[in-house]
Every structure is written in structure tokens, then in C-alpha cells.
C-alpha positions as CSV (number, residue, x, y, z in Angstrom):
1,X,-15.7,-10.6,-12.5
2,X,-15.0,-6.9,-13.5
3,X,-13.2,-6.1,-16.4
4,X,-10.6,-3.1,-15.3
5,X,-8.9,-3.1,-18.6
6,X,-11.7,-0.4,-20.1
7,X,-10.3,1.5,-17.8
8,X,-6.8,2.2,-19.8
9,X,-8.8,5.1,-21.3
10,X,-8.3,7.4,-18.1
11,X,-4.7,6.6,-17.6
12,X,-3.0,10.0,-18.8
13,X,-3.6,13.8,-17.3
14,X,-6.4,15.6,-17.6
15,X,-7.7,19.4,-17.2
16,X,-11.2,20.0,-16.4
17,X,-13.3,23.0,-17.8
18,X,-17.0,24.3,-17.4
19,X,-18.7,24.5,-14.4
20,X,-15.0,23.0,-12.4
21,X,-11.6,23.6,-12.9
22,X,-8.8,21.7,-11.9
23,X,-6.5,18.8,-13.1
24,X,-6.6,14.9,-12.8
25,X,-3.5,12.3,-12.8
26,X,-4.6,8.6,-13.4
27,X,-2.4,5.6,-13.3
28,X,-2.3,2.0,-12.3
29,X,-1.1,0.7,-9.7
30,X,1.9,-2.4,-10.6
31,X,-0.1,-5.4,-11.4
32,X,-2.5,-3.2,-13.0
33,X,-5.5,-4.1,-10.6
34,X,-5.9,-1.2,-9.1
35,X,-6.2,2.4,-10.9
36,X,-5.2,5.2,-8.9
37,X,-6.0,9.0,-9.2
38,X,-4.9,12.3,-8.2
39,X,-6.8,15.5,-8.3
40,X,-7.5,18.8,-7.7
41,X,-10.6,20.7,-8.4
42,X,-12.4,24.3,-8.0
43,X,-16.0,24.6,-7.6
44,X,-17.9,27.9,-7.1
45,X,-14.6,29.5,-5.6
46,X,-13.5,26.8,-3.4
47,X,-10.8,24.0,-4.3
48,X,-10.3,20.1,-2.9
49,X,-7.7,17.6,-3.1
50,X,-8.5,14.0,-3.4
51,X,-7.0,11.0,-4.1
52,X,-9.0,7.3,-5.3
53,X,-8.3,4.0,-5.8
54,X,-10.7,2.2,-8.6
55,X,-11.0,-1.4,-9.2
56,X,-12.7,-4.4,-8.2
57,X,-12.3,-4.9,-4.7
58,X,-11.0,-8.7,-3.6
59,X,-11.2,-8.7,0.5
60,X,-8.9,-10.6,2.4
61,X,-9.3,-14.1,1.9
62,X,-12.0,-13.6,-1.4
63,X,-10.9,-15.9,-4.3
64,X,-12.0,-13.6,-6.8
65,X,-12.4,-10.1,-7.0
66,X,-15.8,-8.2,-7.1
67,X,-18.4,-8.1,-9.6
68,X,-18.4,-4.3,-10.3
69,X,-15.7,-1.5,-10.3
70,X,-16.0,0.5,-7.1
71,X,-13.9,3.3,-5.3
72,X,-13.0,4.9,-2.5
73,X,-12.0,8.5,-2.5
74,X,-9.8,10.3,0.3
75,X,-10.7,13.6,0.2
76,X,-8.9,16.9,2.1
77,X,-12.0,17.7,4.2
78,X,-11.7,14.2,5.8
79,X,-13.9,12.8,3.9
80,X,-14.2,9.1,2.5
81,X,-16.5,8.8,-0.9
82,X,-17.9,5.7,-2.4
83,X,-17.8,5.2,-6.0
84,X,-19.0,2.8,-8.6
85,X,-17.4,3.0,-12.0
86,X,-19.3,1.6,-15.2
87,X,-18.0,2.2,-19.2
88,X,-20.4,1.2,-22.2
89,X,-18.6,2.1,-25.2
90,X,-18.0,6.0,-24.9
91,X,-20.0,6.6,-21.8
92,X,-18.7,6.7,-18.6
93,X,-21.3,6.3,-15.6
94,X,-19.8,6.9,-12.3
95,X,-22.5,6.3,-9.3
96,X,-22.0,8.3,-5.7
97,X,-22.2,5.5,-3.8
98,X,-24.0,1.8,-5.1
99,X,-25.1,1.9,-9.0
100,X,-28.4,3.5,-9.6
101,X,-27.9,6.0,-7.0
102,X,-29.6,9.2,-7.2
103,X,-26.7,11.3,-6.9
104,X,-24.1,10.4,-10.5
105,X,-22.0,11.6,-13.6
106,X,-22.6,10.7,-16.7
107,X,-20.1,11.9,-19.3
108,X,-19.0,10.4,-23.3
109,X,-16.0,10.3,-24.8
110,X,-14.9,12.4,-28.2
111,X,-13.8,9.8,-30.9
112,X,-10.4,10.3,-29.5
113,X,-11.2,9.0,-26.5
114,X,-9.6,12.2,-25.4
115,X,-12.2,14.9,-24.1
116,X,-15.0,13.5,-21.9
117,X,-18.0,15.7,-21.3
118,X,-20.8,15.3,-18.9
119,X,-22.3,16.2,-15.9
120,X,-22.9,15.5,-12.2
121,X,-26.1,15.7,-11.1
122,X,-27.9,15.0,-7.6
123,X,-31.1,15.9,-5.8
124,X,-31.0,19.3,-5.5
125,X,-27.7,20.1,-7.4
126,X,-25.1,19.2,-10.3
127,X,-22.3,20.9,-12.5
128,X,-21.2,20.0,-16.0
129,X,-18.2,19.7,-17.1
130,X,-15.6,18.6,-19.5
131,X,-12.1,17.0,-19.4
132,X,-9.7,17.3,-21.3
133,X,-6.3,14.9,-22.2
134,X,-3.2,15.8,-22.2
């Protein structure tokens, strides 16, 4: 079973700098299963809205949840994005789609835990950047 807890370090607001600007909210929903966040962000002149839902998904009738922290992103172009979440100490590994996908972030935290700087990268692209908490 996945251990959501880790996740406590995201709950907050956060500003992004580098190569995207833009903020993020993160909070849990009750029952703290379930983390939810709220964003906005600018890339090469063009901003999205999206909204996500992270946590270990437990389908109807499942008696316990999944293995791994996944996601689902709703995003203002209509589209639907699969994530999976890891954290190993200060690094944060966030697949596009199933771990070990070609297409991910990888980012560390500051001793803080508050600034988280990484990158993006996919075949064929990427952007770095760095978050900031409020």
C-alpha cells in the first residue's frame, strides 16, 4: 500500500520560476486520502489551468488502495493527464503517465523542504524550473 503521508511536504502555495511561471495551491482532501491541487502556469507565452487529484487510487469495491501514487489532471484544453508520484528523501519523481516513462520531472527539495528545483524533460523537449513556498 502507498504511503500518501510524504506527501504533507506539497501542502502549502507555491510560485514557480525559470523556464514557467505561474502558482500552485495543494491541499488534502477531508480524510486526508486524497491530495488535491490547483494551478496555473505560463510556458513560452501561453498559460493553462489545471486541477489534480493525487493519491492511491482504491476502485469501487477494492479492499485496499493501490500500490503507487497516481493522478489524474483536468486540464483547460480538455485534457485528462496521467500521473505517477514517487518521493525518496528530497527528490520528487513525477512520471507522465506509468513509472519509468520517457516523458518525467525530477526535482529536490532545499533543506527547508521549501524550494523544489528540477526539470521536465521528454523526447524531444523539457523546461526547468523551480518552486517556491509560500
Amino acid at each position: 500500500m502507498a504511503d500518501i503521508s510524504a506527501f504533507e511536504v506539497m501542502v502549502g502555495e507555491w510560485e514557480f520560476s525559470g523556464d514557467v511561471t505561474g502558482h500552485a495551491r495543494f491541499d488534502w482532501l477531508p480524510g486526508k486520502h486524497f491530495l488535491r491541487q490547483h494551478g496555473t502556469l505560463t510556458r513560452d507565452g501561453v498559460t493553462h489551468e489545471a486541477v489534480e487529484i493525487i493519491g492511491a487510487v482504491k476502485p469501487f469495491g477494492a479492499t485496499e488502495p493501490a500500490a503507487e501514487i497516481t493522478s489524474r489532471a483536468y486540464t483547460d484544453t480538455g485534457e485528462t493527464l496521467d500521473y505517477t508520484y514517487e518521493i525518496d528523501g528530497d527528490t520528487l519523481t513525477v512520471w507522465g503517465g506509468p513509472k519509468g516513462s520517457p516523458a518525467f520531472s525530477r526535482a529536490e527539495f532545499d533543506a527547508g523542504r521549501t524550494v523544489l528545483s528540477g526539470a521536465w524533460q521528454w523526447p524531444g523537449g523539457g523546461y526547468e524550473f523551480t518552486m517556491t513556498k509560500h
